[in-house]
C-alpha positions in Angstrom: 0.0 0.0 0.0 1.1 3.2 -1.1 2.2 5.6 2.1 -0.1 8.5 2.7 2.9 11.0 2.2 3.3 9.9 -1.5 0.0 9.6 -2.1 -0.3 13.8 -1.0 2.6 14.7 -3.0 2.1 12.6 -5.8 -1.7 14.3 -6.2 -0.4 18.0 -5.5 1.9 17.2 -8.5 -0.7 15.8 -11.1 -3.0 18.7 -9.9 -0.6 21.2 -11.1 0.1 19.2 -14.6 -2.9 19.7 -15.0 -3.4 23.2 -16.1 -5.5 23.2 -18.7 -8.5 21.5 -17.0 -7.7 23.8 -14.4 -8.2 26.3 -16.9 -11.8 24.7 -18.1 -12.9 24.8 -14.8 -12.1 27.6 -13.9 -13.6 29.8 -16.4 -17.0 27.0 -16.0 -16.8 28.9 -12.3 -16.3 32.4 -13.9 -19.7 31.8 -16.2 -21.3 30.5 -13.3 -20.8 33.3 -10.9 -21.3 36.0 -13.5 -24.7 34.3 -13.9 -25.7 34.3 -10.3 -24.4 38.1 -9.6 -25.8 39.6 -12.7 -29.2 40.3 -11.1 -27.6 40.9 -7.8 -25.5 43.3 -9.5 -28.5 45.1 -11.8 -30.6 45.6 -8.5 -27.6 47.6 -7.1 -26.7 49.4 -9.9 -30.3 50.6 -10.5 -30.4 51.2 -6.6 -27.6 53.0 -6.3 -26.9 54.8 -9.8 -25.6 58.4 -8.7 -26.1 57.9 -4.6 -23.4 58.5 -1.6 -24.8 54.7 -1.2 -22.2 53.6 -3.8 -18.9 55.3 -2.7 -19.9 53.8 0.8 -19.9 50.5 -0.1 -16.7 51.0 -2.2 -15.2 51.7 1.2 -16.8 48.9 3.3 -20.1 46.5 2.2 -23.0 47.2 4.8 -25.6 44.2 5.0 -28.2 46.5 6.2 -27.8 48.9 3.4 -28.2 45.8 0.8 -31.2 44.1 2.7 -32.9 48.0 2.1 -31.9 47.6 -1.2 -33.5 44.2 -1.8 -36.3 44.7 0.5 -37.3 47.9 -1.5 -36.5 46.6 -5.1 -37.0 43.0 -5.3 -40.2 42.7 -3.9 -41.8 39.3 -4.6 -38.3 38.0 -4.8 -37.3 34.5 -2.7 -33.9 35.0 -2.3 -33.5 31.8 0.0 -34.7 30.2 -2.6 -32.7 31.7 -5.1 -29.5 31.0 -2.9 -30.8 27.2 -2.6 -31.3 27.2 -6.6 -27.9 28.1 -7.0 -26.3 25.7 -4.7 -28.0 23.0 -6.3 -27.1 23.4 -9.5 -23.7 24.4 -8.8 -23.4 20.9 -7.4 -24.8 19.7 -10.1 -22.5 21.4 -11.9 -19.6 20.1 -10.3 -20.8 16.5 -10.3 -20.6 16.5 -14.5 -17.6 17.9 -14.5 -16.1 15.1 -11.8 -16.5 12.4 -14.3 -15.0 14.6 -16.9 -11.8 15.3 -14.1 -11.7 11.2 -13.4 -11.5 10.2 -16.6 -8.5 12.4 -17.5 -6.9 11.4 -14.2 -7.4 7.3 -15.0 -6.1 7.2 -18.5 -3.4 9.1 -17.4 -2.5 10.3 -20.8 -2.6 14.2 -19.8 -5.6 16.8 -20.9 -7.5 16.3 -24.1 -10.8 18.6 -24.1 -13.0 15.5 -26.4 -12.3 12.6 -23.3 -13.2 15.3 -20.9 -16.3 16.0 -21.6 -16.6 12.3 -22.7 -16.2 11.4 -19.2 -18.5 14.1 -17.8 -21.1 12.6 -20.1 -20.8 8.8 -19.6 -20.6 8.8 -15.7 -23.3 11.8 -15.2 -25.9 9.7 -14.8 -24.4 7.3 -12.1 -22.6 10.3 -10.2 -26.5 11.7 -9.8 -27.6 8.8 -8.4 -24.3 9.3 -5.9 -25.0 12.6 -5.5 -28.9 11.7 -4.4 -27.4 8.7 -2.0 -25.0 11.0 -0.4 -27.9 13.9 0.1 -29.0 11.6 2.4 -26.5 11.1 4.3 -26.2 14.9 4.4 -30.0 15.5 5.6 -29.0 12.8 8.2 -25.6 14.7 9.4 -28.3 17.3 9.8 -30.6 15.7 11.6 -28.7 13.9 13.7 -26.4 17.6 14.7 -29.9 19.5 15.1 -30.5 16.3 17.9 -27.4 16.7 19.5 -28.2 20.4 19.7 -31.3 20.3 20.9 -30.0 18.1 23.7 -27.0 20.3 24.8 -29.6 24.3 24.7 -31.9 21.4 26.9 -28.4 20.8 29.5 -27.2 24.6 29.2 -30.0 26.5 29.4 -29.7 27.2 32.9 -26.2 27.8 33.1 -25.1 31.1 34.8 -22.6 32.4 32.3 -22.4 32.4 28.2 -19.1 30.0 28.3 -20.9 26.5 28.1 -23.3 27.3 25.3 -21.2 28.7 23.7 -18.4 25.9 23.9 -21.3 23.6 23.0 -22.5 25.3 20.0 -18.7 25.0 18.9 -18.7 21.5 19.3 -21.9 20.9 17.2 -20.7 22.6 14.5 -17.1 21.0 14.5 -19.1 17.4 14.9 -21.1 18.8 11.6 -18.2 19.9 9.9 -16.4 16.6 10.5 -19.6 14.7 9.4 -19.5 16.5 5.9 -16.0 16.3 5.7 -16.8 12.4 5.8 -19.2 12.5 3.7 -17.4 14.1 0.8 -15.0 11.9 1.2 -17.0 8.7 0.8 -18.8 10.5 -2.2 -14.8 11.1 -3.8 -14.0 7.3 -2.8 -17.2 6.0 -4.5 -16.7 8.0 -7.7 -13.4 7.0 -7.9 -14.5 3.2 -7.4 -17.4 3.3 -10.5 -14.5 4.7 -12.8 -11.9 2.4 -11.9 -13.7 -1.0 -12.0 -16.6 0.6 -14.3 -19.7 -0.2 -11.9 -23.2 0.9 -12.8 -24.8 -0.3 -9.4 -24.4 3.1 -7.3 -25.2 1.2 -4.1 -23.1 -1.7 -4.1 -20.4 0.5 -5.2 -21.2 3.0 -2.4 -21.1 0.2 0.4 -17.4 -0.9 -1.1 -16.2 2.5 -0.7 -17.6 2.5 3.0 -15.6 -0.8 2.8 -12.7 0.6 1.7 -12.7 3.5 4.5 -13.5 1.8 7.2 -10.4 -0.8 5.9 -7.9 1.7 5.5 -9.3 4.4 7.9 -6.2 6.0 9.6 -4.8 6.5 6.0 -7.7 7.6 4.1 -8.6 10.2 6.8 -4.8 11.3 7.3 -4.8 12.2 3.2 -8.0 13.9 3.4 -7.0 15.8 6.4 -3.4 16.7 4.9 -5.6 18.5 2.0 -7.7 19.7 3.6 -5.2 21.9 5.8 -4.1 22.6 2.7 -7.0 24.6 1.4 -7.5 26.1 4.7 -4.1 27.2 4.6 -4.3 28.6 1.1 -8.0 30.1 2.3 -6.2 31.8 5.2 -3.3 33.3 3.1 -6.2 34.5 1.3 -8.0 36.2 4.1 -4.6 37.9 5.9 -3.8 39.6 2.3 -7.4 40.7 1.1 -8.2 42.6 4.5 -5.0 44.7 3.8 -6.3 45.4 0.4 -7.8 48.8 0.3 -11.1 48.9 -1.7 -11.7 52.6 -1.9 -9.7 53.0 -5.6 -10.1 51.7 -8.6 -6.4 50.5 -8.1 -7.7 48.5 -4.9 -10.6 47.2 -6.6 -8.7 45.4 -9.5 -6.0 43.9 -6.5 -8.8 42.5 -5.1 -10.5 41.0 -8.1 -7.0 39.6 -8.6 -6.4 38.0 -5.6 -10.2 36.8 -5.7 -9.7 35.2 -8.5 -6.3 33.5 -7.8 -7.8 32.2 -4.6 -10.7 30.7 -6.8 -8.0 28.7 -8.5 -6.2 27.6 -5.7 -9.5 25.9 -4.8 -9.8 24.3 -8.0 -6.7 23.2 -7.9 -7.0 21.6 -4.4 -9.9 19.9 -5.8 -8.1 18.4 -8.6 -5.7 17.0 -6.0 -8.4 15.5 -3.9 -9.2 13.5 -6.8 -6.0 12.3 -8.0 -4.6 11.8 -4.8 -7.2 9.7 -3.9 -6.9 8.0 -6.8 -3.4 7.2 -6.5 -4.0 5.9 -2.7 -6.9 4.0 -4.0 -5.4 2.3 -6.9 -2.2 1.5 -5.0 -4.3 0.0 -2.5 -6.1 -1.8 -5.0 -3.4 -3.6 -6.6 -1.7 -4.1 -3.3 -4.4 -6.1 -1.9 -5.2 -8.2 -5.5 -0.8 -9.0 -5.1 -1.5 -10.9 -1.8 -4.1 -12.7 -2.5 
């Protein structure tokens, strides 16, 4: 079995080689985001076309001042369900394009733009059915967090200072986080599993990647967790420079845009070496096991 270490390295290295599907994605991102700020951006603009509104939120954005905004001109308008429309099919989004991102990464043979998109069409259908499985899951982290919250506001409520709740709300959402953390990873481990051995049953191939977890635990949970510190590092390089960045000149503006959208590519990128580090680990693992037997 492949060590963890070279599995990590071995996946940041393909992720970088592989710049133009980094490219492709990222300008899928770009299209996508344009597309959900464009009305956000036309009710400002026809909100606050020749107001002091404008050059104050040049200097600093001010939530109040934008729920006025959409209270007084978007009237009739869900925006929580606008915000869950997105989210869902930005996940939908990302789910086609993870077949396209396994493919390239299992025939190895570096970036062509026709087996892309080959592999984003033939495994959409059985990543949706993944996707579905693995919403459950999700709706049960959910339920089973609310529970645990509901049980801990019940054992705090009396308490005679802010510490405990507080300390207790941290936990539940740290449990949460660790849940979905979990569950993405099963989801990467099952995808990677119905592209390697080409399976068309989504469940049986989900339980084998719970198999192959719960197996090989320690190490698939040590190479998730070594990239995911990696994008929280990257996400809090991102954070210390853009609150230095001064927003109140045109100058500023463009910095920020910049940085913005570097950052956006550093989380592609990470992405890209989820899967193929995964990949590696799992194949490795694969063939080690079939060489004892």
């Amino acid at each position: 079995m492949i060590p963890v270490l070279v599995a990590y390295l071995r996946g940041l290295h393909d992720g970088w080689h592989q710049k133009r599907m980094l490219l492709l994605l990222y300008l899928a991102n770009v299209i996508s985001a344009y597309l959900v700020t464009l009305p956000i951006s036309l009710i400002l603009k026809n909100a606050l076309h020749h107001t002091v509104a404008a050059s104050q939120l040049m200097e600093a954005f001010d939530i109040t001042l934008f729920h006025t905004i959409r209270n007084d001109f978007t009237a009739g308008t869900n925006f929580g369900l606008f915000v869950i429309t997105y989210a869902f099919m930005y996940s939908i989004m990302n789910t086609f394009f993870a077949g396209g991102i396994l493919k390239i990464i299992s025939d190895g043979d570096g970036f062509n733009i026709s087996r892309f998109f080959s592999g984003c069409i033939v495994y959409f259908t059985r990543f949706i059915r993944i996707f579905i499985i693995f919403l459950f899951f999700i709706i049960a982290a959910l339920f089973l967090t609310g529970s645990l919250a509901i049980i801990f506001i019940s054992f705090s409520q009396n308490a005679p200072t802010e510490f405990w709740p507080v300390v207790l709300f941290i936990l539940c959402v740290i449990f949460f986080i660790t849940l979905l953390a979990l569950i993405n990873m099963l989801s990467d481990y099952t995808k990677i599993i119905a592209v390697v051995n080409d399976f068309y049953s989504m469940l049986d191939t989900t339980k084998n990647a719970i198999l192959f977890v719960m197996m090989s635990l320690r190490k698939t949970t040590s190479l998730y967790g070594m990239y995911f510190i990696t994008g929280l590092a990257l996400f809090t390089i991102y954070w210390m420079i853009e609150r230095f960045i001064p927003t109140s000149s045109l100058a500023g503006v463009l910095l920020f845009i910049i940085i913005s959208q570097l950052y956006i590519l550093s989380r592609i990128w990470i992405r890209l070496c989820f899967f193929s580090g995964q990949y590696i680990f799992f194949r490795c693992s694969a063939q080690g096991a079939s060489g004892h037997e």
